[in-house]
C-alpha positions as CSV (number, residue, x, y, z in Angstrom):
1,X,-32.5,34.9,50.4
2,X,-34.9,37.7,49.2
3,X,-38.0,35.1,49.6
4,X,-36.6,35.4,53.5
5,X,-36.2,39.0,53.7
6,X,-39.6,39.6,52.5
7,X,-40.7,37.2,55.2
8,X,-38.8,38.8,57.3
9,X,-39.6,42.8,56.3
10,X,-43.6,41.5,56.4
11,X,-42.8,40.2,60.0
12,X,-41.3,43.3,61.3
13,X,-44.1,45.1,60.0
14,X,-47.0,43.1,62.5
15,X,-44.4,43.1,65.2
16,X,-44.1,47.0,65.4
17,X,-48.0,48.1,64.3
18,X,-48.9,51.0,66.2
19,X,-51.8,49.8,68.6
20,X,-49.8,46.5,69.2
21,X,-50.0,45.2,72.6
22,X,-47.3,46.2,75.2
23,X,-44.6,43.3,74.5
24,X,-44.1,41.1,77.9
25,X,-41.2,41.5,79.9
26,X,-37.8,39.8,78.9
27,X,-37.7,35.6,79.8
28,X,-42.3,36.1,80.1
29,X,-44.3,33.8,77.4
30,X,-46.3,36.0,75.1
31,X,-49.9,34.2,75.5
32,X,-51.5,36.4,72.9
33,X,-49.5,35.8,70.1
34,X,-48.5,32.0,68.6
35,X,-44.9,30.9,68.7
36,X,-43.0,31.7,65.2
37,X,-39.6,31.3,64.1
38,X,-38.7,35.2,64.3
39,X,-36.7,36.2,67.0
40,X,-38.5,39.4,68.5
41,X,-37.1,42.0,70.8
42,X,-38.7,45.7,71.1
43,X,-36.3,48.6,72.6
44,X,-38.9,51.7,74.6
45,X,-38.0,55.0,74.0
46,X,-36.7,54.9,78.0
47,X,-34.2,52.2,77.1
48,X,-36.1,49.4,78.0
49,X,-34.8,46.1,76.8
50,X,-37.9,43.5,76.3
51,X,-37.9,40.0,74.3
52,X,-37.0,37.8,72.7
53,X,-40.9,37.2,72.6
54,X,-40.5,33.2,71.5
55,X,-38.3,30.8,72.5
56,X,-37.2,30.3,69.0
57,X,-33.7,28.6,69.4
58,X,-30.7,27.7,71.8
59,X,-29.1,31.0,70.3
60,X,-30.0,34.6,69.7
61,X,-28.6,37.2,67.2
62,X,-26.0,39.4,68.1
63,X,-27.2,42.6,68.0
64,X,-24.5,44.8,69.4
65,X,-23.6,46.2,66.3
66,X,-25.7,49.0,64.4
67,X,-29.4,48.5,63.5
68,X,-30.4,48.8,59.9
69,X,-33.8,49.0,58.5
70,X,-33.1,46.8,56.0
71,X,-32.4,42.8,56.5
72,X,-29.1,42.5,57.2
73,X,-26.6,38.8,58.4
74,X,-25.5,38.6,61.6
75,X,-23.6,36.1,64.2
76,X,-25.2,34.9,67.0
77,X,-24.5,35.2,70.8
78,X,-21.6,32.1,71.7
79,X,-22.3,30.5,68.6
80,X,-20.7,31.9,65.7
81,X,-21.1,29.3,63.5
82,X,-25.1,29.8,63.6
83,X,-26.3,33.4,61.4
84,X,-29.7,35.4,62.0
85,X,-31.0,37.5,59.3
86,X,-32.4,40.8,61.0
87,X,-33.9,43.6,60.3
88,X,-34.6,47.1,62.5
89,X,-38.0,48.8,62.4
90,X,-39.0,52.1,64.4
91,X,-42.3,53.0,65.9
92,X,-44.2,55.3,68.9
93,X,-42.9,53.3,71.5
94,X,-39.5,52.7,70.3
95,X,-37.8,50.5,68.1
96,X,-38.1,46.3,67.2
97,X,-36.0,44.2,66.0
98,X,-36.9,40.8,64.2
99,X,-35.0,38.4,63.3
100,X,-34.7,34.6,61.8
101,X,-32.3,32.3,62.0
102,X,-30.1,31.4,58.8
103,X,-29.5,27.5,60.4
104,X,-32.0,25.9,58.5
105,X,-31.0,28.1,55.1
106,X,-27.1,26.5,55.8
107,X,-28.4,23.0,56.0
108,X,-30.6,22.9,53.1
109,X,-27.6,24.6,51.0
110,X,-24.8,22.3,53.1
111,X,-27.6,19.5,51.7
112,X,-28.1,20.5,48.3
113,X,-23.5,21.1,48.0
114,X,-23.7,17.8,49.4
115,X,-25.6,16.7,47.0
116,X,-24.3,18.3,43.9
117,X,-21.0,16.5,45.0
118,X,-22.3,13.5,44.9
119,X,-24.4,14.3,42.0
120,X,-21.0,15.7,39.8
121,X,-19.1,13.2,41.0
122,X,-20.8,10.5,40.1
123,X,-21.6,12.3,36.7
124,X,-17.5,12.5,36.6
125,X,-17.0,8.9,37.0
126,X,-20.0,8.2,34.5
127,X,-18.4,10.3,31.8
128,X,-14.6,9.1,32.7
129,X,-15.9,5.4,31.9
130,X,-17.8,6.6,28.9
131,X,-14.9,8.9,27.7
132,X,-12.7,6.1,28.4
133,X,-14.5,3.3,26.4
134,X,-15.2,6.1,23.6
135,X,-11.8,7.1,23.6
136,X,-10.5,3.2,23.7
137,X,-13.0,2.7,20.6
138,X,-12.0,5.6,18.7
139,X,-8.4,4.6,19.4
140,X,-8.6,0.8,18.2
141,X,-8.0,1.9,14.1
142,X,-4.6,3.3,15.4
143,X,-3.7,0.1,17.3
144,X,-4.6,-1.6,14.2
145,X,-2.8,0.7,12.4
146,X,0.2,0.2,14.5
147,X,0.1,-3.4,14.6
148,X,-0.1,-3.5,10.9
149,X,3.0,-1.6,10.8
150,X,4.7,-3.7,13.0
151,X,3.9,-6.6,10.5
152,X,5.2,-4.8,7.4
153,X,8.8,-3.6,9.1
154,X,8.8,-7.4,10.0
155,X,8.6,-8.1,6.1
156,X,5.2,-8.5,5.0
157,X,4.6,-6.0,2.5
158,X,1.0,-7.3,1.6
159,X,-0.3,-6.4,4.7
160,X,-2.7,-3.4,4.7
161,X,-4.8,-0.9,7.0
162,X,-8.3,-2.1,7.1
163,X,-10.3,0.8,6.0
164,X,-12.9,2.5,7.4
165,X,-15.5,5.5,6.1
166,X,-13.2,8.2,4.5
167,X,-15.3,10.8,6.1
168,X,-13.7,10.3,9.5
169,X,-9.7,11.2,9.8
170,X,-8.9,7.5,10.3
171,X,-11.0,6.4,7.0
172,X,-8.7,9.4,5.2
173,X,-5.3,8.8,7.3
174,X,-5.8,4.6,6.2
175,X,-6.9,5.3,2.4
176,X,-3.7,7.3,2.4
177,X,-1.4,4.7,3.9
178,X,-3.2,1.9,1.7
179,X,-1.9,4.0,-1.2
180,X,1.5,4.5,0.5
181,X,2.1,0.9,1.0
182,X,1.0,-0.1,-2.5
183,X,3.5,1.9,-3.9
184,X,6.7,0.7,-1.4
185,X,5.3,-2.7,-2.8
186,X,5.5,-1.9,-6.1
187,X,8.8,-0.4,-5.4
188,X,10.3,-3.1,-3.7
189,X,9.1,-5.5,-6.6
190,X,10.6,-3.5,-8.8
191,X,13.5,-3.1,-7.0
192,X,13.7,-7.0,-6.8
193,X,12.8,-7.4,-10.1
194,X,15.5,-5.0,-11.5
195,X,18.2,-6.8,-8.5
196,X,16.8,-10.0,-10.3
197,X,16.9,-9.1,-13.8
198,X,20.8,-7.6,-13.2
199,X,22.0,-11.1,-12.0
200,X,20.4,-13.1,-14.4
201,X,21.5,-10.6,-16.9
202,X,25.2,-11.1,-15.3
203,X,24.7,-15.2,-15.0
204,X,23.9,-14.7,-18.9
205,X,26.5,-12.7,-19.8
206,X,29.1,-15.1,-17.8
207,X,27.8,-18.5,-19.4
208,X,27.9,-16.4,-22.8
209,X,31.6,-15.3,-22.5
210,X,32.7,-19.0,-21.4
211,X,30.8,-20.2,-24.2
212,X,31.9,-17.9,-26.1
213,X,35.4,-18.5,-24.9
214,X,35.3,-22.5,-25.5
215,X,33.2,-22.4,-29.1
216,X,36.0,-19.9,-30.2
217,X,39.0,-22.7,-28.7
218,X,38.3,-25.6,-30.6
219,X,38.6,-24.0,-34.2
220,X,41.6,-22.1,-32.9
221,X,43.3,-25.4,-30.9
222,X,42.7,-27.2,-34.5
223,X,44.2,-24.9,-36.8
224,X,47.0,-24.6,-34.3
225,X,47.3,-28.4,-34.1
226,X,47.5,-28.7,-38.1
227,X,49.8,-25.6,-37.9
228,X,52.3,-27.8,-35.1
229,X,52.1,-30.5,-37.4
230,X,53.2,-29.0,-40.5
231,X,55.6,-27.3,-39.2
232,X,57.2,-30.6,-38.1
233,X,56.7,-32.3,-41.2
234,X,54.0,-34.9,-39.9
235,X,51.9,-33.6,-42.6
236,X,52.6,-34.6,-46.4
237,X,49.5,-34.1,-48.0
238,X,49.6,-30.0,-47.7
239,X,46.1,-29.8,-49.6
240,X,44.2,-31.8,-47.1
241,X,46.1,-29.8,-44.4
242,X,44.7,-26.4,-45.8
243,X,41.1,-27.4,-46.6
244,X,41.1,-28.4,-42.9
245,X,42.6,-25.0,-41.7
246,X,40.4,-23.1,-44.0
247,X,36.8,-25.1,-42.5
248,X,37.8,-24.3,-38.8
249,X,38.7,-20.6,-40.1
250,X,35.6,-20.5,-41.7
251,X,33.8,-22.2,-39.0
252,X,35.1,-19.9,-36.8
253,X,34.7,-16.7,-38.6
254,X,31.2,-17.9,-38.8
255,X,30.9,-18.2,-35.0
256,X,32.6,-14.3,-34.6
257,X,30.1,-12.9,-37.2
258,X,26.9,-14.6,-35.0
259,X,28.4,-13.2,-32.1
260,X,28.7,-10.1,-33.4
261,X,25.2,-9.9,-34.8
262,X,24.2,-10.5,-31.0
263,X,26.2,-7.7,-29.4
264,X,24.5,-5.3,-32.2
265,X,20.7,-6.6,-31.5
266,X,21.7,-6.7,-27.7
267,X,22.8,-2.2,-28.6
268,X,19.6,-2.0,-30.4
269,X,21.3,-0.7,-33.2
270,X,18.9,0.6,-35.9
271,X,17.5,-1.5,-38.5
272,X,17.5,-0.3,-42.4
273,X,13.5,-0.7,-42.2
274,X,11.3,-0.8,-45.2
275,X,8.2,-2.7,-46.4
276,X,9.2,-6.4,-46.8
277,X,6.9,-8.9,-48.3
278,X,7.7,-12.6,-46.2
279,X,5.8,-14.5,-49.2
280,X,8.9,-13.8,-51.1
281,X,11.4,-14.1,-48.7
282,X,10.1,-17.5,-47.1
283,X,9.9,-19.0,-51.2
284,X,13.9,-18.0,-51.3
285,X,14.6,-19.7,-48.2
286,X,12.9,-22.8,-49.5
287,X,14.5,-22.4,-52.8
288,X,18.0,-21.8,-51.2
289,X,17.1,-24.8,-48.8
290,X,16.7,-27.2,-51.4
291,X,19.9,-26.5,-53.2
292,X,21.8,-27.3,-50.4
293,X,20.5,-30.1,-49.4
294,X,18.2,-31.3,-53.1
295,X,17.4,-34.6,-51.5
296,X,15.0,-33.0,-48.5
297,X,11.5,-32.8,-49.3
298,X,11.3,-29.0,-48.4
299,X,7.9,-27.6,-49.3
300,X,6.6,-24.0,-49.5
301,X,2.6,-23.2,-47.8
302,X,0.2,-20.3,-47.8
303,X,-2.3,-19.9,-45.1
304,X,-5.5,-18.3,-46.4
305,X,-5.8,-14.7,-45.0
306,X,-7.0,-11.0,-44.9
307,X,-4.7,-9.0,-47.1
308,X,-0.3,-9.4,-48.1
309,X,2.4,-10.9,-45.9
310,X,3.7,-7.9,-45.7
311,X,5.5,-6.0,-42.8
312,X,7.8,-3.2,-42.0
313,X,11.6,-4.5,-41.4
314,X,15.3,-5.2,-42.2
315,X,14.8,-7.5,-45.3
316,X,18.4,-9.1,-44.9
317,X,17.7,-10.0,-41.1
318,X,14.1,-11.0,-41.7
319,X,16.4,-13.6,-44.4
320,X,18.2,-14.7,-41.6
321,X,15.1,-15.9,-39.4
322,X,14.1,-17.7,-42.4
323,X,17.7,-19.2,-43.3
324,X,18.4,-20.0,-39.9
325,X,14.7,-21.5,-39.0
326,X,15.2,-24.0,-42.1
327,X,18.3,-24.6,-41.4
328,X,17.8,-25.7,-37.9
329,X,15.3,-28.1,-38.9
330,X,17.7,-29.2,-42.0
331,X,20.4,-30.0,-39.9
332,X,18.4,-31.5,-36.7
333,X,16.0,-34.1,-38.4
334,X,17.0,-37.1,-40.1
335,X,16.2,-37.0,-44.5
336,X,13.1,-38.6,-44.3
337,X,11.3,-35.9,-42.4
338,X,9.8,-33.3,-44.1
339,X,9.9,-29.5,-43.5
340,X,6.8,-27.2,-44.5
341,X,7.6,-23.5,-44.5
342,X,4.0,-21.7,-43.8
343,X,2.8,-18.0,-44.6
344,X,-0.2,-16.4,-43.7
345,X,-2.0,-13.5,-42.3
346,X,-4.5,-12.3,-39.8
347,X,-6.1,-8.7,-39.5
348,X,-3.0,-7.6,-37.2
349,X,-0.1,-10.1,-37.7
350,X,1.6,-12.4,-40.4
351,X,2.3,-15.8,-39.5
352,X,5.3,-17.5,-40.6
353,X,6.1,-21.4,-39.7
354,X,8.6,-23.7,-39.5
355,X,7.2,-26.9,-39.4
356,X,9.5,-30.8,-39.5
357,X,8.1,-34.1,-39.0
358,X,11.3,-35.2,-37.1
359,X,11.8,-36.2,-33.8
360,X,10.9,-33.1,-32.0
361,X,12.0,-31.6,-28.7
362,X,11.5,-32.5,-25.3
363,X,9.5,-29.7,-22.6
364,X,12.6,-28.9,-20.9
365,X,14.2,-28.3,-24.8
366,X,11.5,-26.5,-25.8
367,X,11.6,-24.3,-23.0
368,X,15.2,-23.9,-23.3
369,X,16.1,-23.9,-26.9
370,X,16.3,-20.4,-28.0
371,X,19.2,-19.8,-25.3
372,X,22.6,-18.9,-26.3
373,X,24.8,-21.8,-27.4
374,X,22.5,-23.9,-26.1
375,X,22.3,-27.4,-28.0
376,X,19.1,-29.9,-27.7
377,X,21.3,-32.7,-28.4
378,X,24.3,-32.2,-25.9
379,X,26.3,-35.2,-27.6
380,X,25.9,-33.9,-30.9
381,X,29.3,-32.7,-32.4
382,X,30.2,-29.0,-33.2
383,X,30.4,-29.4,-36.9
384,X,27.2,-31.1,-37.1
385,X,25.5,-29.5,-34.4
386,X,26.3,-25.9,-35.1
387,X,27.2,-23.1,-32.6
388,X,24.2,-23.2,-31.1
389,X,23.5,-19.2,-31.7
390,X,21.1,-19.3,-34.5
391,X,17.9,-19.8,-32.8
392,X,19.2,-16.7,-30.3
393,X,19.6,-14.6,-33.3
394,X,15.9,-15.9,-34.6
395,X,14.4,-14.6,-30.9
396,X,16.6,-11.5,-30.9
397,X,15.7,-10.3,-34.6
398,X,12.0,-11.7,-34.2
399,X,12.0,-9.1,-30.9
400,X,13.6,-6.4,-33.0
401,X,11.0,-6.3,-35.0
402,X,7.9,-5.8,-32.6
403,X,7.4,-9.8,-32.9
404,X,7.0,-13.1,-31.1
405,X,8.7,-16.8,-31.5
406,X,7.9,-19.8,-30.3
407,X,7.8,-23.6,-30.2
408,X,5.4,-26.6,-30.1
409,X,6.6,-29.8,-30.0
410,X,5.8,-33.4,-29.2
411,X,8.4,-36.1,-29.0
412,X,8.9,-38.6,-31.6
413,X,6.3,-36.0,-33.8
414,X,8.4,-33.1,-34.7
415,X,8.3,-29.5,-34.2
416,X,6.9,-26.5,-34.9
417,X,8.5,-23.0,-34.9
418,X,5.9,-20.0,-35.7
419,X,6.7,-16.2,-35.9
420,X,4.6,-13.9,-35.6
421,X,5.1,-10.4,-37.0
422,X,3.2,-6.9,-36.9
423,X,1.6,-6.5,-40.3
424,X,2.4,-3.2,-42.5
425,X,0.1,0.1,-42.3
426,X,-1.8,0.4,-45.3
């Protein structure tokens, strides 16, 4: 606009010069000047109306408002829609008044807005299909995310958000549910674990109080039955009567005190501790072994090691792991095996074993046989099978103590219990 008023302001200037030619009368062709865009009509001081000089278009200006001397929009004549710029300029014969028309201006701006339309709105469409694939992109780690969480609520808990660079949000956002999964996981296994633990615990403690319950009935349905029978006089040798009453009492006050050693080691009751030397106690076992039963070849080993069997325990239940590890294999393996009582150390642990060249236990007794009341041989009798408690006690005294039990075994070679035990500071 100001490139066409200075057009338009250098126009007026030729158009009213001072020596310029008297303009031609209104609808004449001006021969002495070319034809021009401007619109050109001069007013004489007597009123006198002449122009416009050029046939410039189908439409003139309206000029019957004021006249400015400065460019200024107007309509034109019938044709609204069409503007003139125009300007007003004075000289000796009167005044001029030069305009040009706007319609070329309004096309080239009605073409360029045209334009820009088309321009933006294919821009708009190029940036909604690239905002809507960047947006789809960006939003894939939260389908993934969401599908992954539809997995887990349908029960698989090892499922996890794949990661991605924790300097975005997602990378941060997955690392952080990653973490949060692992731990419901570990949760839930614990939870499971514990549920687990609680009914084999309860399975346990059922199969121990019907053991319990039928190891205690025998003893008591005998001495009963001897009592019946005395009492009806079926019995006339009294002594024989009593030495069998006395053997089931004692056989079962030998079951009650095993049961009660359980139910202290299952309380963790304290044990009297104090430094114990197993050299000593497993040469007393095979001492006390041999006087039972003088016609075993019971024998007594040291394994070569760092240092002194010793270790930090109850001396009278470390006793019992020996009595009841010989015994077991005294009772369970016919007189021509032998048993080999072994001691030694290492630089942490001392070693003690239990070792019979009888027929040994099969896997499924091995794996088995330091369960309560269990019994490898199931058609062995109670009195010669025992209550079958006395390898429990072993593993539940051997456990008190920090240590480990355990058994190899081939059939038809014998077995081998060993123990291992924390050594003693210093």
């Amino acid at each position: 606009m100001r490139r066409l008023d200075s057009q338009l302001v250098e126009a007026s200037r030729g158009w009213a010069q001072r020596d310029a030619r008297p303009l031609p009368p209104v609808d004449e062709p001006n021969p002495g000047r070319p034809p021009s865009n401007f619109f050109v009509r001069s007013v004489a001081d007597d009123g006198t109306v002449r122009g416009p000089i050029n046939d410039v278009a189908e439409s003139v200006p309206d000029l019957s408002g004021p006249s400015s001397a400065t460019p200024k929009t107007v309509g034109s004549e019938g044709d609204p829609a069409t503007q003139w710029r125009v300007i007003t300029v004075s000289n000796n014969q009167g005044s001029t008044t030069v305009g040009m028309s706007l319609s070329g201006n309004q096309q080239t701006v009605s073409r360029l807005a045209a334009l820009q339309f088309y321009i933006g709105a294919a821009v708009l469409l190029a940036l909604a299909v690239i905002a809507y694939f960047v947006v789809r992109r960006s939003l894939r780690p939260l389908r993934e995310v969401e599908t992954t969480a539809a997995a887990i609520a349908a029960g698989d808990l090892h499922r996890r958000v794949p990661e991605w660079s924790k300097r975005t949000e997602v990378g941060r956002l997955s690392a952080a549910l990653n973490g949060m999964l692992s731990q419901i996981q570990r949760a839930f296994a614990a939870t499971a674990a514990s549920e687990e633990a609680a009914r084999a615990s309860e399975d346990r403690m059922r199969r121990f109080v019907a053991d319990a319950s039928h190891e205690l009935r025998t003893p008591l349905t005998t001495i009963r039955g001897f009592a019946e029978l005395y009492r009806q006089g079926a019995m006339s040798d009294i002594s024989l009567l009593m030495t069998r009453i006395e053997g089931e009492s004692a056989r079962m006050g030998l079951l009650v005190e095993d049961l009660l050693m359980l139910a202290r080691l299952d309380a963790q009751r304290p044990l009297e501790m104090r430094r114990v030397d197993l050299l000593t106690i497993a040469a007393d076992a095979v001492h006390d072994a041999k006087a039972v039963s003088p016609q075993r070849d019971i024998s007594l080993k040291v394994i070569a090691g760092p240092g002194i069997p010793e270790v930090d325990g109850d001396d009278a239940r470390l006793r019992q792991v020996l009595a009841n590890l010989v015994g077991n294999a005294v009772r369970h393996t016919p007189e021509p095996a032998s048993i080999t009582v072994s001691v030694g150390t290492t630089q942490s642990s001392v070693l003690l074993e239990v070792q019979d060249t009888g027929p040994g236990l099969g896997e499924d007794e091995a794996a088995h046989v330091f369960e309560r009341f269990y019994r490898a041989d199931s058609s062995r009798t109670r009195e010669s099978g025992g209550s079958g408690l006395g390898l429990s006690i072993v593993a539940a005294l051997v456990a008190a103590h920090g240590g480990t039990v355990e058994v190899q075994s081939i059939p038809g070679q014998g077995a081998t219990f060993r123990v291992e035990l924390p050594r003693a500071d210093g």
